[in-house]
C-alpha positions in Angstrom: 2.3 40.2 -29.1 6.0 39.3 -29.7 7.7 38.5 -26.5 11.3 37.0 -26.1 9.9 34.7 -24.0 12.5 31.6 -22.0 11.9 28.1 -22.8 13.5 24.9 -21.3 16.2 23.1 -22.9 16.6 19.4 -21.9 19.8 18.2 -23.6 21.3 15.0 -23.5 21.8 11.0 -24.8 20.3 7.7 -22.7 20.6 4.3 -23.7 18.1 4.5 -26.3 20.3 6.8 -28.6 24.4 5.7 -27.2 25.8 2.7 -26.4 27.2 2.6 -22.9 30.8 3.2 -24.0 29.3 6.5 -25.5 27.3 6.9 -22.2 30.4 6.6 -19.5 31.9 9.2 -21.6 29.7 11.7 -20.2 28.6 10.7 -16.6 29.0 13.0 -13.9 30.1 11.6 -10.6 28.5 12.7 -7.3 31.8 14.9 -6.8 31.8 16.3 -10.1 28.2 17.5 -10.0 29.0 21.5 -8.4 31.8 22.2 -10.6 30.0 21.2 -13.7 26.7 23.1 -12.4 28.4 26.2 -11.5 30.4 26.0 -14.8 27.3 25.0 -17.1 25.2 27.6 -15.2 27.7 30.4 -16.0 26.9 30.0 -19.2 23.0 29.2 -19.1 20.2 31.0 -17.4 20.6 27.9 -14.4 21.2 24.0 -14.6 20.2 20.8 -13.2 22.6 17.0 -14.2 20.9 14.0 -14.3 23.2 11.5 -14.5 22.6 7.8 -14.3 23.7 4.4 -15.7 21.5 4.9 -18.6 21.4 8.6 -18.9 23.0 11.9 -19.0 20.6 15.5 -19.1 21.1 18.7 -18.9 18.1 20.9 -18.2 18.6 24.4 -18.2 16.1 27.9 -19.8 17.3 29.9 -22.4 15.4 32.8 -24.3 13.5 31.3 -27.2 15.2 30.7 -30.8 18.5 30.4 -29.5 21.0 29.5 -29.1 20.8 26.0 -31.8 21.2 22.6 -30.5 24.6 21.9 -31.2 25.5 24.7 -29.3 23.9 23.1 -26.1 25.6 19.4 -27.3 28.8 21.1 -27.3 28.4 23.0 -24.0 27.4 19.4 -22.2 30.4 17.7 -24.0 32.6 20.2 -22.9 32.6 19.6 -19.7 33.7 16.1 -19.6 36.0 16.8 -22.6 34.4 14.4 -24.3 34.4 13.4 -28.5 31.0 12.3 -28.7 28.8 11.6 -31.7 26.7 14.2 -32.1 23.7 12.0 -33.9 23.6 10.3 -30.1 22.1 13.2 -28.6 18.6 14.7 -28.2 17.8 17.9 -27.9 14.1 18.8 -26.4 12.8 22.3 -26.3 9.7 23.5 -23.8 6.3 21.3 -23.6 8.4 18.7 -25.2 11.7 18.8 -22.7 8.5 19.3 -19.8 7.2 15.8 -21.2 10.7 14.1 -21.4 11.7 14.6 -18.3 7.9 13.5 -16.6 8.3 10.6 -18.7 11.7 9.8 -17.1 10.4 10.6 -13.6 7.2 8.1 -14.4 10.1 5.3 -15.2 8.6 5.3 -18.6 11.8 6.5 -20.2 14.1 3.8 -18.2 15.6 0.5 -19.8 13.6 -1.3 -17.3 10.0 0.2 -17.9 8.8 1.2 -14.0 11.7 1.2 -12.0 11.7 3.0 -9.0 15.3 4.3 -8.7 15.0 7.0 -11.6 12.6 9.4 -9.1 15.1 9.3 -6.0 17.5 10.2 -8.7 15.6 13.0 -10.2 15.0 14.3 -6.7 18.8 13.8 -6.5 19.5 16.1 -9.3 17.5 19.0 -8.4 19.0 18.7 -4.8 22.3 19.0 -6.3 21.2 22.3 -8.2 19.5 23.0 -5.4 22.9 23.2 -3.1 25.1 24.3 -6.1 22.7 27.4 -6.5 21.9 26.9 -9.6 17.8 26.0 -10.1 15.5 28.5 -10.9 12.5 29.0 -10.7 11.3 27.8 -13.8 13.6 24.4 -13.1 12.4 24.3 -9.7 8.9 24.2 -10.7 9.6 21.8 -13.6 11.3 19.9 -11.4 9.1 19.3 -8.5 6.3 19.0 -11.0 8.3 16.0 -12.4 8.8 14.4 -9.0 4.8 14.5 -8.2 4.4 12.7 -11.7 6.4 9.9 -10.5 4.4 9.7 -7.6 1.4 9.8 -9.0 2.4 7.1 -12.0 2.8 5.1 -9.0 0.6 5.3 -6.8 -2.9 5.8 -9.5 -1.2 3.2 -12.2 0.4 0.2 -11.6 3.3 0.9 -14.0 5.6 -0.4 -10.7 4.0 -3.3 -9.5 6.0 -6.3 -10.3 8.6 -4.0 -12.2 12.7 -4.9 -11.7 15.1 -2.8 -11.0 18.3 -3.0 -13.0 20.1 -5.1 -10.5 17.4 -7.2 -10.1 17.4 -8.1 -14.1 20.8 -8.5 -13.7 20.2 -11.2 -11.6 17.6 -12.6 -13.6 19.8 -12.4 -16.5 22.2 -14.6 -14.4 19.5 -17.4 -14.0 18.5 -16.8 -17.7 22.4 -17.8 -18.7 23.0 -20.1 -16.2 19.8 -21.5 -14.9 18.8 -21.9 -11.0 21.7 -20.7 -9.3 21.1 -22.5 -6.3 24.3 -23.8 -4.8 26.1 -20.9 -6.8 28.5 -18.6 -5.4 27.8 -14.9 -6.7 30.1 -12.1 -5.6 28.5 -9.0 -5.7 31.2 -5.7 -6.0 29.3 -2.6 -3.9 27.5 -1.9 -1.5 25.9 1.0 -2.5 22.2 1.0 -3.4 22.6 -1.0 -6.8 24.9 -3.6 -4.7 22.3 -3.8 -1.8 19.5 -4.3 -4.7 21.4 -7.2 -6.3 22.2 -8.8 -3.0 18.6 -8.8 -1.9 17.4 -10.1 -4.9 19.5 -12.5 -4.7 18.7 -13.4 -1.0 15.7 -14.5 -2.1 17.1 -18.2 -3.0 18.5 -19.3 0.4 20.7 -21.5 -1.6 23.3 -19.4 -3.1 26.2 -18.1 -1.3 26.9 -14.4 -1.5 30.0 -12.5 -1.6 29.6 -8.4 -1.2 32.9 -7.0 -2.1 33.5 -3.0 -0.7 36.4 -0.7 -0.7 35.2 0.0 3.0 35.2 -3.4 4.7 32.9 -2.5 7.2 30.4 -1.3 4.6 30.4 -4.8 3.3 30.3 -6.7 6.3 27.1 -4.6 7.2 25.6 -5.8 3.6 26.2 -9.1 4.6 24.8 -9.0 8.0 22.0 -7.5 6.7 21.3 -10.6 4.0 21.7 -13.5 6.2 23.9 -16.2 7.1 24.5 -16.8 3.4 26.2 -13.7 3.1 30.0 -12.8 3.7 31.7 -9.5 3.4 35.5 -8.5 2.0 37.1 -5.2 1.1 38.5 -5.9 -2.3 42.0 -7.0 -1.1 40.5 -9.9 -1.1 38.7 -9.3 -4.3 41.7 -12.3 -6.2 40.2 -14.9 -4.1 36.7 -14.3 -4.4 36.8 -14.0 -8.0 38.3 -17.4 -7.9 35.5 -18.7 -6.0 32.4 -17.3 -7.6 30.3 -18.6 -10.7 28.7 -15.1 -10.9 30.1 -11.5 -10.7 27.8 -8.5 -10.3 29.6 -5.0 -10.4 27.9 -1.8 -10.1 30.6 0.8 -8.2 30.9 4.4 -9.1 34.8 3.7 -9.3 36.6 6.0 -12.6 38.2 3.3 -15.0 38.2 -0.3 -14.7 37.8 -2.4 -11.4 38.7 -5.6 -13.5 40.7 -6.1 -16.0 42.3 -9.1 -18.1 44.9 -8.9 -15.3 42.5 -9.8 -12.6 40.2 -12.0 -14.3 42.9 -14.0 -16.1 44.4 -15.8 -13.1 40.8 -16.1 -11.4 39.3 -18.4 -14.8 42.7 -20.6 -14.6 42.6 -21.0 -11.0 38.6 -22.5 -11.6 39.6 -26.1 -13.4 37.9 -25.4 -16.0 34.6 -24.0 -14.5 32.8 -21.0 -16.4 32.7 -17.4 -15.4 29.9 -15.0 -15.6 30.6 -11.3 -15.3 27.6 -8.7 -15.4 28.7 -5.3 -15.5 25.8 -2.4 -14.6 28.0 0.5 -13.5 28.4 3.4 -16.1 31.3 4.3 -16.0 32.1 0.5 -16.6 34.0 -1.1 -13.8 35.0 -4.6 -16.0 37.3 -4.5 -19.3 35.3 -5.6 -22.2 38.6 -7.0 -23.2 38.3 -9.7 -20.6 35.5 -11.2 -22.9 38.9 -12.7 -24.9 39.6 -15.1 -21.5 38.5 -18.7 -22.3 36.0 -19.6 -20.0 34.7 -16.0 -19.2 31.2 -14.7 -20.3 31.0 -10.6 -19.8 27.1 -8.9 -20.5 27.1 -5.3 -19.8 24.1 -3.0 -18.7 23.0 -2.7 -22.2 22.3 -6.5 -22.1 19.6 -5.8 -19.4 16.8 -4.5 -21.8 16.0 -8.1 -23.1 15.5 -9.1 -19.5 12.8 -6.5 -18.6 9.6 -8.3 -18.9 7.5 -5.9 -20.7 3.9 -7.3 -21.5 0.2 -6.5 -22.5 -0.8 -5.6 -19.0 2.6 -3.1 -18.4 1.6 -1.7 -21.9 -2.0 -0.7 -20.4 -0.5 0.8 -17.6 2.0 3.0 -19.4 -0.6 4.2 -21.5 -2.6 5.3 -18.1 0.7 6.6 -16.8 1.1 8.2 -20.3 -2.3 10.0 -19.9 -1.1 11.5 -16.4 1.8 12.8 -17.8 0.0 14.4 -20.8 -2.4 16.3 -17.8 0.9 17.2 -15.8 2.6 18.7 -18.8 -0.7 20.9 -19.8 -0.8 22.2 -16.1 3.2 23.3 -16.4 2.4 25.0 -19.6 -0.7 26.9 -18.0 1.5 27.9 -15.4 4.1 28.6 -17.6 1.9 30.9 -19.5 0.6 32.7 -16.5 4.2 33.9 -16.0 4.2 36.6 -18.9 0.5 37.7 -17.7 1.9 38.6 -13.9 3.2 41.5 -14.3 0.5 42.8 -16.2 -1.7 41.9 -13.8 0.2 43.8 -11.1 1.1 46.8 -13.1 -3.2 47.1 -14.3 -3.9 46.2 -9.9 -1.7 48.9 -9.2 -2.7 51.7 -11.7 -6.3 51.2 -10.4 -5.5 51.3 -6.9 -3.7 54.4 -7.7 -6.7 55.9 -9.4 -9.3 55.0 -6.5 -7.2 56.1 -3.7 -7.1 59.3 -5.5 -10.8 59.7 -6.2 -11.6 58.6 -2.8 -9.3 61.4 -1.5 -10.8 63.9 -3.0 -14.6 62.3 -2.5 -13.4 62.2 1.5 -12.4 66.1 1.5 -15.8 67.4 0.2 -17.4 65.1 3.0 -16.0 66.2 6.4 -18.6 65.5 8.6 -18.4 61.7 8.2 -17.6 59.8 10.7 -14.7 56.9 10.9 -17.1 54.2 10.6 -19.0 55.8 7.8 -15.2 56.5 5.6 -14.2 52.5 6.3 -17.8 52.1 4.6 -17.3 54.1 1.3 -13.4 52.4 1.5 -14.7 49.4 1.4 -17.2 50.2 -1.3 -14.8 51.6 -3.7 -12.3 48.4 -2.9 -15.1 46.0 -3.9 -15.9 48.2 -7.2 -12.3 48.2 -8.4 -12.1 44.6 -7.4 -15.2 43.5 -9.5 -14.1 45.5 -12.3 -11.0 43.9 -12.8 -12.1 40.1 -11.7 -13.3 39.3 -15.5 -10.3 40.9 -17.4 -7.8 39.3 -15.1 -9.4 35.6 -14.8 -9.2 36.2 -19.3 -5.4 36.7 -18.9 -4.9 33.7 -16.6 -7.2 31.7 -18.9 -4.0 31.3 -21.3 -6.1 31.5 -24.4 -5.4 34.6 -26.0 -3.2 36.3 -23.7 -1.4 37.9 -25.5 -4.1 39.6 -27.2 -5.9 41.0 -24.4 -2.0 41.8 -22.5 -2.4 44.2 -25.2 -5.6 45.7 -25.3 -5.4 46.0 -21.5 -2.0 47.8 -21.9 -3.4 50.7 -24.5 -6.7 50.8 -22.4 -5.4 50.7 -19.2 -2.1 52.6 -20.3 -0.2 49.9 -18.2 3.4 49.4 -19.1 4.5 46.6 -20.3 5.4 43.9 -17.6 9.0 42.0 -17.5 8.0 38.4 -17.1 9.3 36.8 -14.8 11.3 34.0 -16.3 14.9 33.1 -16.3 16.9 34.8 -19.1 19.6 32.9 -20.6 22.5 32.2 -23.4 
């Protein structure tokens, strides 16, 4: 049976196939995220962003064969106006965008293998599309599927026990470069999640003295407070001084363009007699000029230098492959589902035309009988319910079986003379 069935279309690049300056190209802000769904979704059958420091996706439903994947690379770079490389995008199609973005929810797509972060922002996204009015149902479904896959990775697996988040490896990659940073000053620049990450990790070494730099001051002051007594807060007026003071910078704002620059950092390294500065960078955008990495005395890693801090082992590798077998049963029980969309209307269409035929016969059954009572017609009403019912138990449960369906959509249409069903997918470009 030939059907111009939907499929979903994940589209997009991660830090596995572009470089973070190829990344911050194409990362939507929180404030960008309704134009750019109402704009992509004008053009698509629906759309849900996910956009992270290591990722940007588009997942959207389009009928099958079409349009061809440069056509969805260009509609995503479009709408950041950005001159990408096409060769650092991936384009997934169906059971295997389904599987991508389980993996992703499961943390087993992430830089740091586990992380926890990735499933708040995948429930992030579809809340977006969610208020932007533009999630399906298909993505809805795919969607919520993905979040119980995350849950389940990490609650039946231990894929998260022990596992860092990216501001946590940035702070190991700090005592990897520097050694025990006891006695060290660290200024940490946000005090949004990946700041209050950083700063708690951090906290656990008593020791070192901690700066949280804000735009609100209050914001970082709270931080602070909520660290300890070796924690101080400052709104980034008083960002010259502090970079001054620290050994160790850790930036991670959502700020467009650079925070720091060779203009900032310059008269911080001469003001330090000759002590080193470390800069780690894990925002995307990137708030710190790579050009700074020309001042004598300053050391800048960015959040692509966070993979070789991960920690990945034999016993994370046995639990990504259980995780990895969860995701394989979650994607077969989307694509039953999926399935059992073309089959519904059938369904409906065959439940109908028998209805229509035993409401008849019993009709004209009930006119030849008039002496029956009412109890005696709710009887034979029932009966010819559960006949119908039983009749069409077996050739229904075949069509949700998913084997074959088409095949016996069919037969059941030229037997049953049952029209043929619209199913009930989202249509698209």
């Amino acid at each position: 049976m030939k059907r111009d069935s939907a499929v979903v279309i994940c589209v997009g690049l991660n830090h596995a196939t572009a470089p973070v300056e190829e990344r911050e190209k194409l990362a939507f802000s929180t404030e960008e995220l309704p134009a750019a769904l109402a704009d992509l979704s004008a053009r698509l059958s629906g759309a849900v962003l996910l956009s992270t420091c290591n990722r940007t996706e588009l997942y959207t439903t389009a009928a099958a064969g079409s349009p061809d994947d440069a056509t969805f690379i260009g509609l995503l770079s479009a709408e950041k106006s950005a001159a990408i490389d096409p060769g650092c995008f991936y384009v997934h199609r169906h059971e295997k965008a389904a599987g991508h973005l389980f993996r992703v929810a499961a943390g087993l797509d992430s830089m740091v293998i586990g992380e926890s972060q990735i499933l708040g922002q995948v429930r992030d996204a579809m809340s977006a599309a969610t208020d932007a009015a533009t999630l399906n149902g298909v993505l809805s479904r795919l969607f919520h599927s993905a979040i119980s896959v995350g849950k389940r990775a990490r609650t039946q697996t231990a894929i998260g026990r022990q596992a860092v988040s990216v501001s946590s490896a940035a702070v190991a990659l700090a005592e990897r470069t520097l050694g025990d940073l006891s006695d060290r000053t660290v200024l940490v620049i946000s005090a949004g999640s990946t700041g209050k990450l950083a700063a708690r990790s951090l906290a656990r070494n008593d020791r070192s003295r901690i700066l949280v730099a804000n735009r609100t001051h209050d914001r970082a002051v709270e931080l602070a407070r909520n660290i300890g007594s070796n924690a101080s807060g400052l709104s980034f007026d008083g960002l010259p001084a502090a970079l001054a003071e620290a050994d160790i910078v850790i930036s991670g704002t959502a700020a467009e363009g650079f925070l720091l620059g060779p203009d900032q950092v310059r008269p911080a390294a001469a003001a330090r007699n000759g002590r080193p500065l470390l800069l780690i960078d894990i925002a995307v955008p990137r708030d710190i000029d790579p050009a700074v990495r020309a001042i004598p005395g300053v050391q800048l890693f960015d959040i692509d230098d966070i993979e070789a801090v991960s920690g990945d082992g034999p016993a994370r590798t046995r639990e990504v492959r259980r995780a990895e077998a969860i995701i394989e049963e979650e994607v077969a029980a989307f694509m039953d589902w999926w399935r059992s969309l073309d089959v519904v209307p059938v369904i409906a269409a065959l439940r109908a035309r028998a209805e229509t035929i035993r409401e008849r016969e019993l009709e004209r059954a009930l006119r030849r009988l008039p002496a029956l009572d009412d109890d005696d017609r709710r009887r034979i009403e029932a009966m010819t319910q559960a006949i119908v019912k039983k009749m069409l138990d077996r050739p229904i449960a075949r069509l949700k079986d998913g084997h074959d369906a088409g095949l016996y959509m069919e037969a059941l249409q030229d037997l049953f003379e049952v029209p043929p069903g619209t199913p009930a997918r989202g249509r698209g470009a």
